[in-house]
CHARMM internal coordinates of N, CA and C (Angstrom, degrees):
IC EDIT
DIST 1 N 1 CA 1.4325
DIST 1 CA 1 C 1.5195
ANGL 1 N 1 CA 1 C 110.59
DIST 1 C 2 N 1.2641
ANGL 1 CA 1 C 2 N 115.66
DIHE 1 N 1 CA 1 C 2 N -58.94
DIST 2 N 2 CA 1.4811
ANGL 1 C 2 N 2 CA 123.41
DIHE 1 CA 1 C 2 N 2 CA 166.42
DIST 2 CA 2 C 1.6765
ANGL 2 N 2 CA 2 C 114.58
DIHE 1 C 2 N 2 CA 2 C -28.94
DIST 2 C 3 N 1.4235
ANGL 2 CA 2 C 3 N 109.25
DIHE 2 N 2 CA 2 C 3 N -66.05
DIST 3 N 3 CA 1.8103
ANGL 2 C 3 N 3 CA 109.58
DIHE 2 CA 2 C 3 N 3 CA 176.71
DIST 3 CA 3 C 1.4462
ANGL 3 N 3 CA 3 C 111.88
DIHE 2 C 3 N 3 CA 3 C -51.01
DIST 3 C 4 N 1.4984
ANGL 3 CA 3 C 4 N 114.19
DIHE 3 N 3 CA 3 C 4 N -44.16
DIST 4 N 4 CA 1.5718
ANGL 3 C 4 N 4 CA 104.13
DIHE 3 CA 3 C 4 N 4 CA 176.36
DIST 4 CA 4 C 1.2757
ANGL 4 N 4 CA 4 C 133.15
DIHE 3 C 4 N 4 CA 4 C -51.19
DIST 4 C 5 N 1.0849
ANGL 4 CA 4 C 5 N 92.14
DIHE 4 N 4 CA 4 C 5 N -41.64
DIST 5 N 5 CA 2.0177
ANGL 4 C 5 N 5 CA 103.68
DIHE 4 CA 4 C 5 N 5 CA 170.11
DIST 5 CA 5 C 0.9548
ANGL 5 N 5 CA 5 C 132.39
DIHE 4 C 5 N 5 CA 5 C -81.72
DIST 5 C 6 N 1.7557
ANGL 5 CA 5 C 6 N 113.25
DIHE 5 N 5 CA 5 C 6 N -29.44
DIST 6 N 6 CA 1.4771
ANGL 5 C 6 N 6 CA 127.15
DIHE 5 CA 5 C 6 N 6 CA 171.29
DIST 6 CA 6 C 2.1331
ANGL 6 N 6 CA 6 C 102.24
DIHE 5 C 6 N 6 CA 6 C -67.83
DIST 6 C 7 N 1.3782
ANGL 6 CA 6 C 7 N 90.83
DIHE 6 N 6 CA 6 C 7 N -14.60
DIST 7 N 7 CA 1.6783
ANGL 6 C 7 N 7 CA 92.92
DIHE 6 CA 6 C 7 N 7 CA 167.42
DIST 7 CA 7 C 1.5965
ANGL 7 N 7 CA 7 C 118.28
DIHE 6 C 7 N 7 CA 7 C -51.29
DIST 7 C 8 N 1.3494
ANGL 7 CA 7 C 8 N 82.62
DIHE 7 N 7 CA 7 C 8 N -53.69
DIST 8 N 8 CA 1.8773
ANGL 7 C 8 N 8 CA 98.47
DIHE 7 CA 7 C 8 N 8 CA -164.20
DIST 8 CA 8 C 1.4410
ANGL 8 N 8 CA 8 C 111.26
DIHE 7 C 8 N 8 CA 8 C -50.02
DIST 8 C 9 N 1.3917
ANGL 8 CA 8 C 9 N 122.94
DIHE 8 N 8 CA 8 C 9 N 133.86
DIST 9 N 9 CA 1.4654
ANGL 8 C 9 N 9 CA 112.20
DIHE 8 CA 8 C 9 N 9 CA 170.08
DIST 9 CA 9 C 1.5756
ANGL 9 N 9 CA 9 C 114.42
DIHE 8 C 9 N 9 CA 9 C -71.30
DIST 9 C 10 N 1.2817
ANGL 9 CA 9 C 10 N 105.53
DIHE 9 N 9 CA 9 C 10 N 124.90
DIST 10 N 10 CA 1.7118
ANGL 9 C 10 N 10 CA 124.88
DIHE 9 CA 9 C 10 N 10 CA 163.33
DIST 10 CA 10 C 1.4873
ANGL 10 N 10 CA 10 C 92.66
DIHE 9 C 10 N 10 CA 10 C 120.29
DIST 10 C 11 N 1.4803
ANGL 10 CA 10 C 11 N 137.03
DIHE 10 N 10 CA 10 C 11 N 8.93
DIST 11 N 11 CA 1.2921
ANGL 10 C 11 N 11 CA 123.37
DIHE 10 CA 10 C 11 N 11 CA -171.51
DIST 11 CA 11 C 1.4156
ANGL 11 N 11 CA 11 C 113.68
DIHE 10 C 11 N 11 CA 11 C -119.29
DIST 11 C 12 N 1.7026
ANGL 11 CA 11 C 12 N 127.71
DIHE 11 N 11 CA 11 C 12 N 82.84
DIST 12 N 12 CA 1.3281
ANGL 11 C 12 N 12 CA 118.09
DIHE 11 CA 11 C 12 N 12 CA 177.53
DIST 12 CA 12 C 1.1223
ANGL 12 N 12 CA 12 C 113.75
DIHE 11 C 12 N 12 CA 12 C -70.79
DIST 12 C 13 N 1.8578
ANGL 12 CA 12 C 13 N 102.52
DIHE 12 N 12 CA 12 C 13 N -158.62
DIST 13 N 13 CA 1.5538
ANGL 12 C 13 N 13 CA 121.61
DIHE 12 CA 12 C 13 N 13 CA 155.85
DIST 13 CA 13 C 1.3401
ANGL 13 N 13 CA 13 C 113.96
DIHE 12 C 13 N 13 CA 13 C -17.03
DIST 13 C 14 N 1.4121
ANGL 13 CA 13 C 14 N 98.48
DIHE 13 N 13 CA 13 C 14 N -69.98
DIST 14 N 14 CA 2.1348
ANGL 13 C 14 N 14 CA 122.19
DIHE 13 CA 13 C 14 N 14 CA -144.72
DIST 14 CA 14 C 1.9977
ANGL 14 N 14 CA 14 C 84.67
DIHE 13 C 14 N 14 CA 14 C -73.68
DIST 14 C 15 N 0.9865
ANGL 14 CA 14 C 15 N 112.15
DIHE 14 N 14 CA 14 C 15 N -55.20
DIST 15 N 15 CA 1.6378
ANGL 14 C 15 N 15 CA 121.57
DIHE 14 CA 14 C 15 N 15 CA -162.43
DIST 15 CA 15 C 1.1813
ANGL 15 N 15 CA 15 C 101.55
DIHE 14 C 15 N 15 CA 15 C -59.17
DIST 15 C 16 N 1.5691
ANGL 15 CA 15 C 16 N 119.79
DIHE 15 N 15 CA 15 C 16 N -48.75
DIST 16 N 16 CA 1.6432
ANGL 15 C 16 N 16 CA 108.73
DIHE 15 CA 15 C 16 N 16 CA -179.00
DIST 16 CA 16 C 1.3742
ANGL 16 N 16 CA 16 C 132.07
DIHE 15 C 16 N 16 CA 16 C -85.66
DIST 16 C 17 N 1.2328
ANGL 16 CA 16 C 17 N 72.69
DIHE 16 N 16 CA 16 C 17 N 1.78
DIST 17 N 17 CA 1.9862
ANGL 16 C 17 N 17 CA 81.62
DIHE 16 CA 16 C 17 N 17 CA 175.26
DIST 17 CA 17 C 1.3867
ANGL 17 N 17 CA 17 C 109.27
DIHE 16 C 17 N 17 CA 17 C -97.80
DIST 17 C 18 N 0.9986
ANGL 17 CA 17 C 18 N 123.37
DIHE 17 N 17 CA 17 C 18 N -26.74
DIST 18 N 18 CA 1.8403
ANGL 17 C 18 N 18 CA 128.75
DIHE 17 CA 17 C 18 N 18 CA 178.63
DIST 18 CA 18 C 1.8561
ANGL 18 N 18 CA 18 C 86.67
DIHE 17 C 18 N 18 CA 18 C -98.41
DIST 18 C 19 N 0.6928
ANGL 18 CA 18 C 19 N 142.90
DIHE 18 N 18 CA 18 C 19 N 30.73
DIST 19 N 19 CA 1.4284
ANGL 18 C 19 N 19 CA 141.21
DIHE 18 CA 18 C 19 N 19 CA 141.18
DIST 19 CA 19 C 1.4607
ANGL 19 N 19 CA 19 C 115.94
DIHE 18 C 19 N 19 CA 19 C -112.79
DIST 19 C 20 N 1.4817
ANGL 19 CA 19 C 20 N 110.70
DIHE 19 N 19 CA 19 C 20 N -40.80
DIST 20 N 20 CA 1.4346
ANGL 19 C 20 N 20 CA 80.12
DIHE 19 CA 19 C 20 N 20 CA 172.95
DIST 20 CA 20 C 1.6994
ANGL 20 N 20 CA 20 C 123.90
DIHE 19 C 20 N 20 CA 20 C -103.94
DIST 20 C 21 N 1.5539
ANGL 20 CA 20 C 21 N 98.24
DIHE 20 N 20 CA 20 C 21 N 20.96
DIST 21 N 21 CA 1.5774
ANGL 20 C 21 N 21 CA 106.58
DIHE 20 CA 20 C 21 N 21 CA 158.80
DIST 21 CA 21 C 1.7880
ANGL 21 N 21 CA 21 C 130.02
DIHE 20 C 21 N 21 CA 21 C -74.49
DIST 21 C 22 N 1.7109
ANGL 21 CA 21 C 22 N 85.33
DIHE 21 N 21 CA 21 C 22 N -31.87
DIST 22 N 22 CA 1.6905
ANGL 21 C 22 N 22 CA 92.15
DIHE 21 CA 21 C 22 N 22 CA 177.24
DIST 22 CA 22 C 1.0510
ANGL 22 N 22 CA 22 C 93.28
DIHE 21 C 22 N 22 CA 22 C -86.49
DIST 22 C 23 N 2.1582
ANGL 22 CA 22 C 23 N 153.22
DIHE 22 N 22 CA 22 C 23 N -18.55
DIST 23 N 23 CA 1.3118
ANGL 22 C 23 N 23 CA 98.46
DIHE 22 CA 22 C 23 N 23 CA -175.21
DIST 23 CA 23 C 1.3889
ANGL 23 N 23 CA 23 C 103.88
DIHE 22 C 23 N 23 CA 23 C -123.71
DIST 23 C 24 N 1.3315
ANGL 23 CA 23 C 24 N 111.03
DIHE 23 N 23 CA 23 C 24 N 48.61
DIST 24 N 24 CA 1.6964
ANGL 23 C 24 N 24 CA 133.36
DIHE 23 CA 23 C 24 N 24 CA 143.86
DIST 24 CA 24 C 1.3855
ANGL 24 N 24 CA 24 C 86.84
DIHE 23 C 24 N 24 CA 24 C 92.38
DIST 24 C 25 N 1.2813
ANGL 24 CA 24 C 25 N 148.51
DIHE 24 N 24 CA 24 C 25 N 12.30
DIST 25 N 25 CA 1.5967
ANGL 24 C 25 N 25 CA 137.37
DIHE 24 CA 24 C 25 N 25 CA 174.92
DIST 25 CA 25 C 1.6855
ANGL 25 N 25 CA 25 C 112.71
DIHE 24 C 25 N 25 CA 25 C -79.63
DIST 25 C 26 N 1.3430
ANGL 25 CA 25 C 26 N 107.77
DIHE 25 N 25 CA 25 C 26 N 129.57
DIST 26 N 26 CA 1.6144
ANGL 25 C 26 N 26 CA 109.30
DIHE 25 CA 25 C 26 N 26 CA 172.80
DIST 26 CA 26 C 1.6714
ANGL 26 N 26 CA 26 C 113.53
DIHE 25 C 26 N 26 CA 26 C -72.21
DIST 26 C 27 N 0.9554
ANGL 26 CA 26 C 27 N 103.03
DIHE 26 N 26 CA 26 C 27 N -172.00
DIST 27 N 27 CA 1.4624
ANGL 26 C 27 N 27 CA 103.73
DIHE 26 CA 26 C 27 N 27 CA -166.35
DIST 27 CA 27 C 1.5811
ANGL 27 N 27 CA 27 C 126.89
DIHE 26 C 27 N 27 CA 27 C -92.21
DIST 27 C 28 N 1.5161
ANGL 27 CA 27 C 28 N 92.17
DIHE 27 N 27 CA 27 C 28 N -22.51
DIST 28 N 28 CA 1.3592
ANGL 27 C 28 N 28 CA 124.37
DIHE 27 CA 27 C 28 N 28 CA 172.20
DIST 28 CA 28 C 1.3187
ANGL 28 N 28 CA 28 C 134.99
DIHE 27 C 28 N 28 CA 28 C -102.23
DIST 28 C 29 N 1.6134
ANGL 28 CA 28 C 29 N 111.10
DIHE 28 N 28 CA 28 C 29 N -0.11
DIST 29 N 29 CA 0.9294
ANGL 28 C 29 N 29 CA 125.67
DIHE 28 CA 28 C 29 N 29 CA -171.97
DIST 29 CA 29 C 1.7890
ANGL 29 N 29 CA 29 C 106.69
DIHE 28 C 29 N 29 CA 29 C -82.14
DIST 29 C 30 N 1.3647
ANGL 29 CA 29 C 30 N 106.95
DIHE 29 N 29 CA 29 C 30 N 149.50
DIST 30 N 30 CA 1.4244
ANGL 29 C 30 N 30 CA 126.34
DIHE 29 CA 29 C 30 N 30 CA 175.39
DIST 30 CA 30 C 1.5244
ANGL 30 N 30 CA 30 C 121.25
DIHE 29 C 30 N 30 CA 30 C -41.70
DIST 30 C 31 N 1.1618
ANGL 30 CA 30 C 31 N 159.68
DIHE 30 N 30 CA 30 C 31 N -157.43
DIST 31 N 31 CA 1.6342
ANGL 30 C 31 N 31 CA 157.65
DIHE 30 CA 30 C 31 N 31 CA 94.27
DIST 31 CA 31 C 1.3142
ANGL 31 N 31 CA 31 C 103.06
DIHE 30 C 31 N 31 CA 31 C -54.70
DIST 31 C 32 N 1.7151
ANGL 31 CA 31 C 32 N 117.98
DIHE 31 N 31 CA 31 C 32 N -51.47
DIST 32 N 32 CA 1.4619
ANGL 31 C 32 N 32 CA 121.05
DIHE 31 CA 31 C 32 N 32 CA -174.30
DIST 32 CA 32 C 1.4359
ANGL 32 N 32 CA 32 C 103.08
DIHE 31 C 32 N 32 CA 32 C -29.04
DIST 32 C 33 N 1.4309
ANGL 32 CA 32 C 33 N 105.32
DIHE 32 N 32 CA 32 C 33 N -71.25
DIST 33 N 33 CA 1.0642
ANGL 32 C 33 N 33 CA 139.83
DIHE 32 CA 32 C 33 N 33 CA -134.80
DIST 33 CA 33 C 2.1371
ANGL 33 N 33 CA 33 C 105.57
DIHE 32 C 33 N 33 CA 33 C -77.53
DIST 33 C 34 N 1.3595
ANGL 33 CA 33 C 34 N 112.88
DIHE 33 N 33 CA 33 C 34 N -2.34
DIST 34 N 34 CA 1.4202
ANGL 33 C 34 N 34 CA 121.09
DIHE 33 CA 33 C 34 N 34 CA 174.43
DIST 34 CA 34 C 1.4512
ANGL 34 N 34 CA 34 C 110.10
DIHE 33 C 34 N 34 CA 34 C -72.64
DIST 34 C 35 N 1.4342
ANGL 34 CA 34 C 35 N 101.14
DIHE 34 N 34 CA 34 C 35 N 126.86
DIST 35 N 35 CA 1.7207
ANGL 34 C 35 N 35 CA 102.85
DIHE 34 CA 34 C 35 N 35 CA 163.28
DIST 35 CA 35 C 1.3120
ANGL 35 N 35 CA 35 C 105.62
DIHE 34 C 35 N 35 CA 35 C -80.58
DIST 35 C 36 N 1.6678
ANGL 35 CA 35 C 36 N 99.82
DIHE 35 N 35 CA 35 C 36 N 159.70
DIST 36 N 36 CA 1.4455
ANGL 35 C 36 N 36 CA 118.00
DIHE 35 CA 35 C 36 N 36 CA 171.61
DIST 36 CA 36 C 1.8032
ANGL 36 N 36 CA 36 C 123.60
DIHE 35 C 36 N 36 CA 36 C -19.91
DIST 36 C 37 N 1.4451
ANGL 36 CA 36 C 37 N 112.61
DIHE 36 N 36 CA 36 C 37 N -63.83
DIST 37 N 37 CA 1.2853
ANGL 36 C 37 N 37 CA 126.29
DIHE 36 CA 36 C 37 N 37 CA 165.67
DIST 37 CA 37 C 1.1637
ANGL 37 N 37 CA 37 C 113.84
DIHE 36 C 37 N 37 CA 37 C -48.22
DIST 37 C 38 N 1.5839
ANGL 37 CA 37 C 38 N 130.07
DIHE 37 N 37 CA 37 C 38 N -36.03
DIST 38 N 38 CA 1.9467
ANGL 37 C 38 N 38 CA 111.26
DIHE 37 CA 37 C 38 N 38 CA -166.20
DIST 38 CA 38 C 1.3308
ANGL 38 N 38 CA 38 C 81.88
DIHE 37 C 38 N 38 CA 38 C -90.27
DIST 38 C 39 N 1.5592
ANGL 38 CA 38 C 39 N 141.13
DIHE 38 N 38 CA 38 C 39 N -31.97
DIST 39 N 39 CA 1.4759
ANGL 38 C 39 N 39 CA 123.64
DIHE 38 CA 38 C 39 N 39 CA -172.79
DIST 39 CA 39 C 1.2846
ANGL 39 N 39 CA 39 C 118.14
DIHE 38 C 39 N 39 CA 39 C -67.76
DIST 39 C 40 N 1.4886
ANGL 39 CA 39 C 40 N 113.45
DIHE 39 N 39 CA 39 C 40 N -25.03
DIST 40 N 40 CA 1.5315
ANGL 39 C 40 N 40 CA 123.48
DIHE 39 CA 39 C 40 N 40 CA 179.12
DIST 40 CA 40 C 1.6851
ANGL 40 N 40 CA 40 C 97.16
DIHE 39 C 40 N 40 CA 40 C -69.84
DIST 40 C 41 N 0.9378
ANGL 40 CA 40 C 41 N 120.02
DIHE 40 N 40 CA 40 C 41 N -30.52
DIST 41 N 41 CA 1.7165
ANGL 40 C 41 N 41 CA 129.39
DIHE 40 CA 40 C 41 N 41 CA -143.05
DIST 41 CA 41 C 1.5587
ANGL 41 N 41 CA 41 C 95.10
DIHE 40 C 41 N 41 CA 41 C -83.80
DIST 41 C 42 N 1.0366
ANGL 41 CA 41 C 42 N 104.99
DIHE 41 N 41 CA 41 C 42 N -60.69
DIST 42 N 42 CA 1.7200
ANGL 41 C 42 N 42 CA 135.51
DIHE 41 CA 41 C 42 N 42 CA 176.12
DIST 42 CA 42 C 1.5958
ANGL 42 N 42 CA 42 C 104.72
DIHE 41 C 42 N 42 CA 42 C -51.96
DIST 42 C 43 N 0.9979
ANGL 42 CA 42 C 43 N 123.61
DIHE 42 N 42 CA 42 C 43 N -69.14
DIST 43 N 43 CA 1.5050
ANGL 42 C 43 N 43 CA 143.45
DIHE 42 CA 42 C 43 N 43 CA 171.43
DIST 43 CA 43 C 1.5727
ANGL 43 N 43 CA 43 C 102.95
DIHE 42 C 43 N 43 CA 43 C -39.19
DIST 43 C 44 N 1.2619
ANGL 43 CA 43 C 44 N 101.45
DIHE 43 N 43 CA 43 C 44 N -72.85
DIST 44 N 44 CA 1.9202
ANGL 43 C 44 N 44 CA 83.89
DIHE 43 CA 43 C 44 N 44 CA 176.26
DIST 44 CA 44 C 1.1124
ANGL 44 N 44 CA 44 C 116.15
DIHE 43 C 44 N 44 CA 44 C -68.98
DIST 44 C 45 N 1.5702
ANGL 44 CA 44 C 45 N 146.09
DIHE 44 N 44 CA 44 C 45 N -36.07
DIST 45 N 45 CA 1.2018
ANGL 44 C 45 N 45 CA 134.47
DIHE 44 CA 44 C 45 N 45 CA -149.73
DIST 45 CA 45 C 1.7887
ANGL 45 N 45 CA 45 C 99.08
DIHE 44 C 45 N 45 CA 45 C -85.70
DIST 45 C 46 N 1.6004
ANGL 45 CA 45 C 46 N 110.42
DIHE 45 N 45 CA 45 C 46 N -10.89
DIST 46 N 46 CA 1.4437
ANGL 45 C 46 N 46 CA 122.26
DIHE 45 CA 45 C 46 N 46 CA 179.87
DIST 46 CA 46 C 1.4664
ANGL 46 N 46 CA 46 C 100.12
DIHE 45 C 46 N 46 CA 46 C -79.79
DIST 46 C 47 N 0.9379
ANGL 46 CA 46 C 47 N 137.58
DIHE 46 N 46 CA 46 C 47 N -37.10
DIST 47 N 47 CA 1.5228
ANGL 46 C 47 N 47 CA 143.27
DIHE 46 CA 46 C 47 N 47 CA -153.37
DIST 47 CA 47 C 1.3608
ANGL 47 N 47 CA 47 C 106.29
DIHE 46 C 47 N 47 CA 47 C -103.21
DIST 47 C 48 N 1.6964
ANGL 47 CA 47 C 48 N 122.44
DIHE 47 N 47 CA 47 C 48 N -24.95
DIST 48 N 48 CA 1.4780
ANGL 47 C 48 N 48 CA 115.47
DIHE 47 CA 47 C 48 N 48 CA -166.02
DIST 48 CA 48 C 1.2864
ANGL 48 N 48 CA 48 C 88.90
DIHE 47 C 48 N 48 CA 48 C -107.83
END
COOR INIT
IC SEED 1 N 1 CA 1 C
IC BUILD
């Protein structure tokens, strides 16, 4: 999950980790593996 986001341009270390603290995702956790809510969570905070 971490490499996927650390993909995105503007999203390091510091950024993806306080992103995926506010939208409740562990660090190790899958994409598979997101419920509805962390994809919603993720999804906007990616877009805004």
């Amino acid at each position: 999950m971490v490499q996927v986001l650390r993909a995105v341009p503007g999203y390091g270390p510091a950024r993806v980790t306080a992103l995926m603290a506010i939208c409740g995702v562990e660090e190790n956790q899958r994409i598979g593996a997101l419920n509805e809510q962390q994809r919603e969570r993720l999804l906007r905070a990616l877009i805004s």
